[in-house]
C-alpha positions in Angstrom: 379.7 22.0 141.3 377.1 24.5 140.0 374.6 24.9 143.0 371.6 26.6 140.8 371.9 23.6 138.4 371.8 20.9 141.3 369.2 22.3 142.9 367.3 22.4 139.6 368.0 19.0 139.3 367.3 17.9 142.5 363.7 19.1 142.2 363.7 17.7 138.6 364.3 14.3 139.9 361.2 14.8 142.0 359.0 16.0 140.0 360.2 13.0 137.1 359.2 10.1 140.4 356.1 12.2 140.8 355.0 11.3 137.4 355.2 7.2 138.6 354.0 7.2 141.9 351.4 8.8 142.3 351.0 10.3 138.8 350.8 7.3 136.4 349.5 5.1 139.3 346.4 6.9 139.4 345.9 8.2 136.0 346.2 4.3 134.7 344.2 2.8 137.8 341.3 5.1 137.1 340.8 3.5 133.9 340.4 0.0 134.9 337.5 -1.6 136.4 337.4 -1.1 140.0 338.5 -4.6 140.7 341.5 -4.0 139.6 342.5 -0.8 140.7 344.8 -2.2 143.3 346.7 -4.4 141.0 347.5 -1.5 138.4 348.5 0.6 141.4 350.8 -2.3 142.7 352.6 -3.0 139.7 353.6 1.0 139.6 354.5 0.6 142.7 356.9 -2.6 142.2 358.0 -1.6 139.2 359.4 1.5 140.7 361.3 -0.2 143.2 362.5 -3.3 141.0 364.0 -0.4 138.5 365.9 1.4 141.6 368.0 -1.4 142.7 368.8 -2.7 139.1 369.8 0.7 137.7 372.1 1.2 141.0 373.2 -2.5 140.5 374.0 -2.9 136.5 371.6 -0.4 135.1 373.3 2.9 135.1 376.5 1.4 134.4 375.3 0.0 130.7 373.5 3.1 129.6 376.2 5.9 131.1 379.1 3.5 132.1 381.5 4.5 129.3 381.3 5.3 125.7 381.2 2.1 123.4 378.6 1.9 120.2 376.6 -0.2 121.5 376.6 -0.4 125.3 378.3 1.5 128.6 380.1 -1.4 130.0 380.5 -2.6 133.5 382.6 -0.5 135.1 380.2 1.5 137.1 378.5 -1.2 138.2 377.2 -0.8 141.7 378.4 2.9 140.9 381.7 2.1 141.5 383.7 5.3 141.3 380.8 7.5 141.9 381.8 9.4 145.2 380.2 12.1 147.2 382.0 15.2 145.1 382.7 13.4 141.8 380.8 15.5 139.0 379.2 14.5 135.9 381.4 14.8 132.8 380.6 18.1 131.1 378.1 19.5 133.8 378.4 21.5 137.1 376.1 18.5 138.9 377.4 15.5 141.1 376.9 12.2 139.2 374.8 11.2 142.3 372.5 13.6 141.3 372.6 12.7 137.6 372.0 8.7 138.8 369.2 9.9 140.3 367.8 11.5 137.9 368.2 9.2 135.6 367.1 5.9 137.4 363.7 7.8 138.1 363.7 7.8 133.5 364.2 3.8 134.2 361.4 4.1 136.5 358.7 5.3 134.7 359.5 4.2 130.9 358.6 -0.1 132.3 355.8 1.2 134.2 354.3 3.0 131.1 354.1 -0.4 129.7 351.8 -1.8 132.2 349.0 -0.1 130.6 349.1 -2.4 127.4 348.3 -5.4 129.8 346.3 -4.5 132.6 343.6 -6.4 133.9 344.8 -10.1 132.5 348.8 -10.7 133.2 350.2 -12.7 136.4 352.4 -10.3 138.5 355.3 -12.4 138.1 355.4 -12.2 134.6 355.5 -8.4 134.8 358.0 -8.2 137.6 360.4 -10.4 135.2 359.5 -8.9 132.0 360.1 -5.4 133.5 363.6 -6.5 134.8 364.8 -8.0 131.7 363.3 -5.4 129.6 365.0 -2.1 131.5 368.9 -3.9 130.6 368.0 -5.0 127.6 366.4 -2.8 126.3 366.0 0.4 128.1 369.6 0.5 129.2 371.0 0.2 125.8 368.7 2.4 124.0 369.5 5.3 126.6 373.2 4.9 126.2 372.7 4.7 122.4 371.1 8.1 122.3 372.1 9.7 125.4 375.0 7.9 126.8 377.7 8.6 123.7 376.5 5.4 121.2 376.4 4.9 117.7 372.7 7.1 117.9 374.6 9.7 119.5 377.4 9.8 116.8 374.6 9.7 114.0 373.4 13.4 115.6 370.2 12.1 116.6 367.9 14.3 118.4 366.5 13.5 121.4 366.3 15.8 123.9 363.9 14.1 126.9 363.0 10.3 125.5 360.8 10.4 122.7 363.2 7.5 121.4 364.3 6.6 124.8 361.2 6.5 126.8 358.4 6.3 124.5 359.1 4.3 121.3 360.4 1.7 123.2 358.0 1.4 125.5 354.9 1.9 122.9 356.3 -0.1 120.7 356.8 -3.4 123.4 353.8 -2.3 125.4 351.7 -3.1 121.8 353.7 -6.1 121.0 353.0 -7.5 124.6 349.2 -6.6 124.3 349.7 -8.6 121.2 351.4 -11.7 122.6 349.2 -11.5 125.8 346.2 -11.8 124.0 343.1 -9.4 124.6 340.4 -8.9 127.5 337.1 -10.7 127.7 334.6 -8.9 125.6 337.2 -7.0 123.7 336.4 -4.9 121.5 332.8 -4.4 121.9 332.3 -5.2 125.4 334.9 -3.8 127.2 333.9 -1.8 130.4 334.1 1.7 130.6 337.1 3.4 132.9 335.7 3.0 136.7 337.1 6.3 138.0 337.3 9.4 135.4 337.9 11.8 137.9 340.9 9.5 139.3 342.1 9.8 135.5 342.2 13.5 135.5 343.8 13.6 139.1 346.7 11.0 137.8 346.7 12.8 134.4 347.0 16.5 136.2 350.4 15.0 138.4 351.8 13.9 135.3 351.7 17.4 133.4 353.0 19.1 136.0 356.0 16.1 136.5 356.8 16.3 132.9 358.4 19.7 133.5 361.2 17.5 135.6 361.0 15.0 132.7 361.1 17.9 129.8 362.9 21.1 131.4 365.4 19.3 133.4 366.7 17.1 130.4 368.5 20.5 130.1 370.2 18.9 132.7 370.7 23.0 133.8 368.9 25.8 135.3 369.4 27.9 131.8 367.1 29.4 129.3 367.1 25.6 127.6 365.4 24.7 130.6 362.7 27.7 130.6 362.1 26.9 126.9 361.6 23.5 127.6 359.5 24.1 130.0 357.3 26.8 128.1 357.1 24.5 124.6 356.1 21.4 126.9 353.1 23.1 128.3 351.9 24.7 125.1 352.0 21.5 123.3 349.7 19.7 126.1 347.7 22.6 126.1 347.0 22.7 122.3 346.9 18.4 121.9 344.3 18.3 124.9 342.1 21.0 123.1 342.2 19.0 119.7 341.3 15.6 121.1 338.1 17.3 122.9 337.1 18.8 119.4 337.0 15.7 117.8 335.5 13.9 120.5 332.6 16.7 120.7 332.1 16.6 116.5 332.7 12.8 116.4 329.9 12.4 119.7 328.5 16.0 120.6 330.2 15.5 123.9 333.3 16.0 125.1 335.0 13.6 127.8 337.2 14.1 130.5 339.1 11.0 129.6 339.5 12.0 126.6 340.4 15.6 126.9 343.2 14.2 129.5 344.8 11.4 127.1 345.1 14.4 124.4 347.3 15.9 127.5 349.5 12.8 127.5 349.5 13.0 123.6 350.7 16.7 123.4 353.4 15.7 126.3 354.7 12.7 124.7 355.2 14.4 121.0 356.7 17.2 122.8 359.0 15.4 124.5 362.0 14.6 121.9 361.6 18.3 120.9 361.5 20.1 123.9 364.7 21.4 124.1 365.7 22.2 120.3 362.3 24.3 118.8 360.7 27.4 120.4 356.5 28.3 121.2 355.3 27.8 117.6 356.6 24.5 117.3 355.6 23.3 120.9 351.8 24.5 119.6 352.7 22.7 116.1 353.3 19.3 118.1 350.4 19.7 119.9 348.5 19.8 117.1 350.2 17.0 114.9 350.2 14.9 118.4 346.4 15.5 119.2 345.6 14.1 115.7 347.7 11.5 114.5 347.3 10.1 118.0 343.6 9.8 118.2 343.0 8.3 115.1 346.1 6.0 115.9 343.8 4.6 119.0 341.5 3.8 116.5 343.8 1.8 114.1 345.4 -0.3 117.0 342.4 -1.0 118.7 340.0 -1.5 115.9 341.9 -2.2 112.5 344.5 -4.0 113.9 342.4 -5.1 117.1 345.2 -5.2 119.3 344.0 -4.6 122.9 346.5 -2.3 123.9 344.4 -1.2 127.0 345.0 2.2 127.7 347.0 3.6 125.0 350.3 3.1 125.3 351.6 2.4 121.6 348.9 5.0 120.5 349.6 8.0 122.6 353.2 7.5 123.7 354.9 5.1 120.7 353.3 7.2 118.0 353.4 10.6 119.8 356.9 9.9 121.0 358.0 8.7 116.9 356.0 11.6 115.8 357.8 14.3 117.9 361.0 12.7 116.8 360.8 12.5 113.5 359.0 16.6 113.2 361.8 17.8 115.5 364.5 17.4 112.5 361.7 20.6 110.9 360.7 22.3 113.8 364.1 22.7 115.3 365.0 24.8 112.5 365.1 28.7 112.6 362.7 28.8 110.8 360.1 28.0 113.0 362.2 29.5 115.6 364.0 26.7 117.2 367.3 26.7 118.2 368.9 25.5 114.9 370.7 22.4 113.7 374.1 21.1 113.6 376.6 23.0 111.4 376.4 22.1 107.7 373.4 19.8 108.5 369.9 20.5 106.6 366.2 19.6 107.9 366.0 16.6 105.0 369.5 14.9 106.3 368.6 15.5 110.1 365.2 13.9 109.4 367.2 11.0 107.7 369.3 10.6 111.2 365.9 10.9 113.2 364.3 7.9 111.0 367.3 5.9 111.6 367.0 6.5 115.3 363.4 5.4 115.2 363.6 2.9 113.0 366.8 1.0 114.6 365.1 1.5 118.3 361.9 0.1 117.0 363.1 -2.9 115.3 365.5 -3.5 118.7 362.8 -3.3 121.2 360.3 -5.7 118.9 362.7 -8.1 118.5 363.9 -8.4 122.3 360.7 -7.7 124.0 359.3 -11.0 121.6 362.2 -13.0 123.3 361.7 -11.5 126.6 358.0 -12.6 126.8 358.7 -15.7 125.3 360.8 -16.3 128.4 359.3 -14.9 131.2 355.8 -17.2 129.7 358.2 -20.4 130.2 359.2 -19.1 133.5 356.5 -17.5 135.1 353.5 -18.0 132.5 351.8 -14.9 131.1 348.0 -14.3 131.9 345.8 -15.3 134.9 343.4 -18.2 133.9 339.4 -17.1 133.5 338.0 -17.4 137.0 340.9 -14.9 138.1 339.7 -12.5 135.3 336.7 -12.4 136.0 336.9 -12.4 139.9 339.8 -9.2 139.6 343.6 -9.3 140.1 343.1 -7.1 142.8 341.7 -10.2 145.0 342.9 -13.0 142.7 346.4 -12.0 143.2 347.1 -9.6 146.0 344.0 -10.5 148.0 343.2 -7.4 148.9 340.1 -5.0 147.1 339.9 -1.3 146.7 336.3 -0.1 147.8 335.0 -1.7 150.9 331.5 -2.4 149.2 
């Protein structure tokens, strides 16, 4: 056991739960209407402890459990075989420590989808469709990339989930906005976020957790991790600074919801990245993420008029696809990263990273569709009108946020 990496990893792990409760909790219940804020907060919350007990029971198991194609197996169900002193193959950590790291991933990847549907779904519906969604297809993803799978064997880069984490989860938050159907008044009535400075508070916890999320994907306490580090802060640096430009061209004044979603932006194209290119491409991605993600809120919301609430397939599916698909350029010495695989060149890396998008994409499209077509013959899918309109915070947890 290597005792500077564990303890590395130790505060990792805490820093990656950070970024769910209270991080995303607040930065997503800030930009509800107040009568909701409870029932955003509570499905973080439930989420969070839903995704524990299924990565200890069958999660873990199917994305780390062994090294098939397509899926881990079985055998560490429960985490059988996992004892106090057994290590992680090829690191100096216990595989407790790397469980635990890992299930606080499965955490917060479900949870980022709850901000496609707030405001409108029954809490049943997102209790089952985050279950069936982490092992089907969280679980698999992660061991196709991360866990040895036929990602893996393609030399797909992915260092800290822009696949993993946020292509899947944009990509089946936007298709459950789709399904859902949209809020009363969207597009052109839709109220304004209750709570900015709760948004900047949630938004500030989550920078400063991605570090566990970014840095200790390094799964060491090495110079990968201090580069990580370094390139994930200049990148949320540089996209929050672009998307308060635009804003203050496009209106003549900047917001502090916006300049904090051009954070998330910069952090979620960062994210695949992180570990393979040095500063200059950290800044480059905060650029190219600050963009292409504002203008995608625009085209999902208003082109396609998908009312993916807060952002989630704009900010983290695009910014998280972006980052992956730049990281087979920026990686290169050229732009002083860390350098490709032996023999391998920018155009046939980007080739693998295209594939890895592509293939994850398609896969979480396709069994998110079935997923929600299940959960609505279970469960149903959306609160009727009254309950809209009176707030899920009473209508379903009876309960309200501000004593007024």
């Amino acid at each position: 056991m290597n005792a500077a990496d564990t303890a590395w990893i130790l505060t990792s792990t805490v820093l990656v739960l950070f970024m769910t409760l209270p991080g995303l909790a607040l930065f997503y219940a800030g930009l509800v209407q107040a009568k909701n804020i409870l029932s955003v907060l509570m499905h973080c919350m439930a989420i969070a402890c839903g995704a524990s007990v299924l990565w200890f029971a069958v999660g873990y198991s199917i994305a780390f459990g062994g090294e098939g194609a397509l899926t881990g197996g079985l055998g560490k169900m429960f985490l059988a075989g996992i004892g106090r002193e057994t290590l992680y193959d090829g690191t100096g950590l216990p595989e407790t420590v790397f469980v635990m790291f890992q299930m606080t991933f499965a955490i917060i990847t479900p949870a980022l989808m709850v901000g496609a549907y707030v405001e409108r779904i029954k809490f049943g519906a997102v209790l089952l469709i985050s279950a069936l969604w982490l092992l089907i297809v969280y679980a698999p993803v992660a061991h196709w990339v991360w866990g040895g799978g036929w990602l893996a064997e393609r030399g797909v880069m992915d260092f800290a989930g822009g696949i993993v984490v946020h292509v899947t989860a944009g990509a089946s938050a936007g298709l459950i906005a789709w399904m859902l159907g949209s809020r009363r008044g969207f597009p052109d009535q839709v109220h304004p976020p209750h709570a900015p400075w709760m948004v900047m508070v949630g938004a500030s916890m989550l920078w400063v957790g991605w570090f566990g999320f970014n840095a200790g994907s390094a799964l060491s306490s090495g110079a990968d991790a201090g580069m990580a580090m370094l390139v994930t802060h200049l990148s949320a640096a540089t996209a929050s600074l672009v998307w308060l430009t635009i804003e203050w061209v496009k209106f003549g004044k900047p917001s502090v919801v916006g300049i904090v979603t051009g954070t998330i932006a910069g952090l979620a194209t960062i994210t695949p990245a992180s570990g393979y290119v040095g500063p200059a491409g950290g800044v480059i991605l905060g650029l190219a993420g600050g963009f292409i993600c504002y203008f995608a809120v625009d085209l999902v919301k208003r082109r396609f008029l998908i009312d993916d609430s807060l952002d989630v397939l704009a900010v983290h599916g695009v910014g998280g696809a972006t980052g992956t698909l730049l990281t087979a350029f920026l990686a290169t010495t050229a732009f002083g990263g860390a350098g490709l695989a032996e023999g391998v060149s920018a155009g046939g890396q980007f080739v693998s990273q295209l594939t890895g998008v592509g293939a994850v994409l398609v896969w979480s499209l396709v069994a998110t569709f079935v997923i929600v077509k299940v959960t609505g013959a279970i469960t149903g899918l959306r609160i009727d009108e009254d309950a809209e309109m009176q707030g899920l915070d009473t209508a379903a947890h009876g309960e309200t946020g501000y004593n007024i």
